[in-house]
ROVO-562809 format. One line per 2 residues: number of its first residue (from 1); for each residue x, y, z of C-alpha. Coordinates in steps of 0.02 Angstrom, whole numbers. Layout:
REM residues N
NUM> X,Y,Z  ...
This chain:
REM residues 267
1> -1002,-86,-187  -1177,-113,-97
3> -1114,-46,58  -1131,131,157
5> -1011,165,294  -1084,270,449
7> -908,339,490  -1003,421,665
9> -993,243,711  -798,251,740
11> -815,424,799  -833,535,638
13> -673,611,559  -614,664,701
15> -565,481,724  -494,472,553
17> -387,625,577  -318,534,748
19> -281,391,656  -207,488,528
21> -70,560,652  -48,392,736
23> 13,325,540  105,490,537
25> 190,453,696  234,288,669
27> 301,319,486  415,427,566
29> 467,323,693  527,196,572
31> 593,322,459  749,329,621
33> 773,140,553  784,174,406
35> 899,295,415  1012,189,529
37> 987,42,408  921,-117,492
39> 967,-292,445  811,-416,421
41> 743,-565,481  665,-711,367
43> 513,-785,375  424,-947,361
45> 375,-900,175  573,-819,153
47> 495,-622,152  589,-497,263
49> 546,-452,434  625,-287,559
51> 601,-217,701  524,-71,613
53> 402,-201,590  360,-256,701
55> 371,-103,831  264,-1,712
57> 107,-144,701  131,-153,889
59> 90,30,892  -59,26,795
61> -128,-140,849  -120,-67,1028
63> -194,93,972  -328,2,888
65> -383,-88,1048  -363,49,1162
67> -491,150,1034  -594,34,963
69> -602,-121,1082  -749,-204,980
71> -645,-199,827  -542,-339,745
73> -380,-332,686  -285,-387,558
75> -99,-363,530  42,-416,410
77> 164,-474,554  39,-544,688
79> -108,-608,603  -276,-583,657
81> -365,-540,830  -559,-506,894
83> -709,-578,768  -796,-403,705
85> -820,-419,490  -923,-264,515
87> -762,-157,585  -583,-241,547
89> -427,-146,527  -300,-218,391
91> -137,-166,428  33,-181,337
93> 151,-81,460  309,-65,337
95> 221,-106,162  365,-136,49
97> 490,-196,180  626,-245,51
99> 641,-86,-20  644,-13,161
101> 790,-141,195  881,-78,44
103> 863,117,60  738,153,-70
105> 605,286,-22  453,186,-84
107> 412,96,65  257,146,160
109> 135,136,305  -26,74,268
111> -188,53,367  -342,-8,304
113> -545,16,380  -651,-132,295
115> -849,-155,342  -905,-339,285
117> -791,-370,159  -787,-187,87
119> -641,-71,107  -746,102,194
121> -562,195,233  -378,217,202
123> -220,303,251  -55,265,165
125> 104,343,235  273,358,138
127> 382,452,264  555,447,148
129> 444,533,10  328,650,128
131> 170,592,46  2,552,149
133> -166,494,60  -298,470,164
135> -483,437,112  -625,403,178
137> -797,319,74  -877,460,28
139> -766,602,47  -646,586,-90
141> -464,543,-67  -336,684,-7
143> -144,697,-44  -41,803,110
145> -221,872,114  -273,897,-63
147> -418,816,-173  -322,706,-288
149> -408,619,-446  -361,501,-567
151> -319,522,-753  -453,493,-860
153> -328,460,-1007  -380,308,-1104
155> -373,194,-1234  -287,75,-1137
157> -120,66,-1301  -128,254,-1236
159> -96,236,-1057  56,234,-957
161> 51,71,-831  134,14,-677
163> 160,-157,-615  241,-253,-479
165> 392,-348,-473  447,-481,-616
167> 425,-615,-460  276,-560,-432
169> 199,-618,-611  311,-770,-612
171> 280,-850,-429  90,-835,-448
173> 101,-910,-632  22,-732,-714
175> 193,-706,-800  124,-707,-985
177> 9,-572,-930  154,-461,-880
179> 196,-490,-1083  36,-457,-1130
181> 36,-294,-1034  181,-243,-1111
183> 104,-254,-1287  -67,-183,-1249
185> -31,-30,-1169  91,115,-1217
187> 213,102,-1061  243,-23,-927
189> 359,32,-803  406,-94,-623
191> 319,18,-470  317,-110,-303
193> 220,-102,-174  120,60,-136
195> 215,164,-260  118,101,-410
197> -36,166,-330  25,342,-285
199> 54,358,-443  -115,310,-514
201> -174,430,-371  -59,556,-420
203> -119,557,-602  35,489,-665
205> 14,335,-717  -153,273,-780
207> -168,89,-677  -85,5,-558
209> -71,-213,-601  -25,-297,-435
211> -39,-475,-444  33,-596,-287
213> -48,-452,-147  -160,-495,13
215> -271,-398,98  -164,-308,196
217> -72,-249,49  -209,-170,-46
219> -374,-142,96  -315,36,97
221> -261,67,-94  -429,-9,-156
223> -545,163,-50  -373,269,-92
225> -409,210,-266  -609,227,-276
227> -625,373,-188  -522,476,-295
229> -631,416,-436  -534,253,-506
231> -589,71,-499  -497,-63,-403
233> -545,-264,-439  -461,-419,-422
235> -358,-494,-570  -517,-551,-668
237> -617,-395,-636  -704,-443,-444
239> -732,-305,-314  -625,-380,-189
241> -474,-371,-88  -449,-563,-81
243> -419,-638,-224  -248,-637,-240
245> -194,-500,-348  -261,-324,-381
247> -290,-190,-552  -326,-20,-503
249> -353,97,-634  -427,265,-674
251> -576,178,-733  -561,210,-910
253> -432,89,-974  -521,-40,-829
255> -613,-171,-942  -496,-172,-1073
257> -357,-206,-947  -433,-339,-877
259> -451,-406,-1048  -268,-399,-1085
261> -234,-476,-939  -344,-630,-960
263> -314,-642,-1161  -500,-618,-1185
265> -539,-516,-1318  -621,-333,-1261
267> -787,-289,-1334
C-alpha cells in the first residue's frame, strides 16, 4: 500500500489493546439492547438508527478525544470532527444495525485506524457471536487472540463466496454482477454486513463482495482482511476504502473476481 504505520506514535499496542477493551466494552453494552429489543429511528436516507447507536459512538468518539486529542474522527451517526488524514478513526458503532433491530447475531462493532488514506488498524466486535478480530499493519490479524489466515483455495468456479444484500446490488445498479457471481464461482451465499468478512477471515468462505459500503463500513475489514494475508480493493480492483463498494478475498480468486464482476474477460 506505500505506507508504514509507526504504531509508537499512538502509543504502541498497548494502545491497541485499550482500544480493544473499549470495543469490548461497548459491544457489550449494546448487547443489554439487544437483548431488550429496541425499536429504531429513520434517517434522512430511510436506514435505521438506536440508541445503541448512538450511545456506543458517543463512547468511543469521547474516548478518542480524551486519548488522542490530535486525532480526527469519523463516525457513522455523527459525521466527521478535527482535520488529521495522517491519524483518523472510522467508526461504525452498531455495523449492521438492521439485523441488530431484528435479533440476528451478525451485527457488530467496528473501529477503524486509517493514516492518509490507508487503513494501518482494526478491531471488529460481534458480541451476540463472541468473536473479536483485531489487527494491526504488520502484525497479522488475531481472532479471540489467535493468528487467523485466509483460504488459499482457488480457482475462483472453486470457491465458496459471500455477498451482501440483494438491495445492495440493485440500489447501486451492480445487480447483473450479483448474476454473474453466481455463475462464476461454485457458491454464493447472502452474508451482510461484517459477517461476510469473518468468514473470509475465518477461512470459510473464500471472498467477501460488498458493493453499496462507505468507509466506515469497511476501514477496519480492509487491515482485518490484509493482515491475515487476503487482498481487499474497491469494486474494479483499487486499494481503497472509498469507492463505493468493496471485494475482499483470500487473494487467490482476487483478479479473476474482479473480472467476473466487471464482465471483462480474465487473462
Amino acid at each position: 500500500m506505500g505506507i508504514e504505520f509507526d504504531i509508537d506514535r499512538i502509543g504502541g499496542l498497548r494502545a491497541i489493546r485499550a482500544l480493544e477493551d473499549l470495543v469490548v466494552r461497548v459491544g457489550d453494552t449494546a448487547m443489554k439492547h439487544f437483548r431488550q429489543g429496541v425499536v429504531p429511528d429513520k434517517k434522512p436516507d430511510r436506514s435505521p438508527v438506536t440508541v445503541a447507536d448512538l450511545e456506543a459512538e458517543k463512547a468511543i468518539r469521547e474516548y478518542v478525544f480524551t486519548q488522542f486529542p490530535e486525532a480526527e474522527f469519523f463516525g457513522e451517526e455523527t459525521g466527521r470532527k478535527g482535520d488529521n488524514p495522517g491519524l483518523r478513526f472510522i467508526v461504525d458503532p452498531i455495523d449492521g444495525t438492521r439485523a441488530f433491530v431484528r435479533g440476528f447475531p451478525t451485527w457488530s462493532v467496528l473501529v477503524g485506524i486509517e493514516s492518509d488514506g490507508v487503513p494501518v488498524a482494526g478491531i471488529a466486535y460481534m458480541p451476540a457471536a463472541g468473536d473479536l478480530f483485531s489487527a494491526v499493519q504488520g502484525g497479522g490479524t488475531t481472532h479471540n487472540g489467535k493468528a487467523v489466515r485466509v483460504s488459499k483455495l482457488g480457482p475462483l468456479a472453486d470457491a465458496d463466496v459471500c455477498h451482501g444484500g440483494l438491495q445492495q446490488f440493485t440500489l447501486t445498479g451492480v445487480g447483473d454482477a450479483l448474476v454473474r457471481l453466481a455463475g462464476a464461482c461454485d457458491m454464493a451465499r447472502g452474508c451482510p454486513d461484517f459477517d461476510g468478512y469473518r468468514q473470509v477471515l475465518l477461512g470459510r468462505s473464500d471472498a467477501m463482495v460488498d458493493p453499496g459500503v462507505q468507509p466506515y463500513d469497511v476501514c477496519a475489514p480492509a487491515i482485518l482482511i490484509r493482515e491475515a494475508g487476503g487482498t481487499f480493493t474497491s469494486l474494479d480492483g483499487q486499494e481503497t476504502i472509498y469507492d463505493g463498494g468493496a471485494i475482499a478475498s483470500n487473494g487467490v480468486i482476487h483478479d479473476e473476481l474482479v473480472a467476473a464482476l466487471s464482465a471483462t474477460p480474465y487473462q
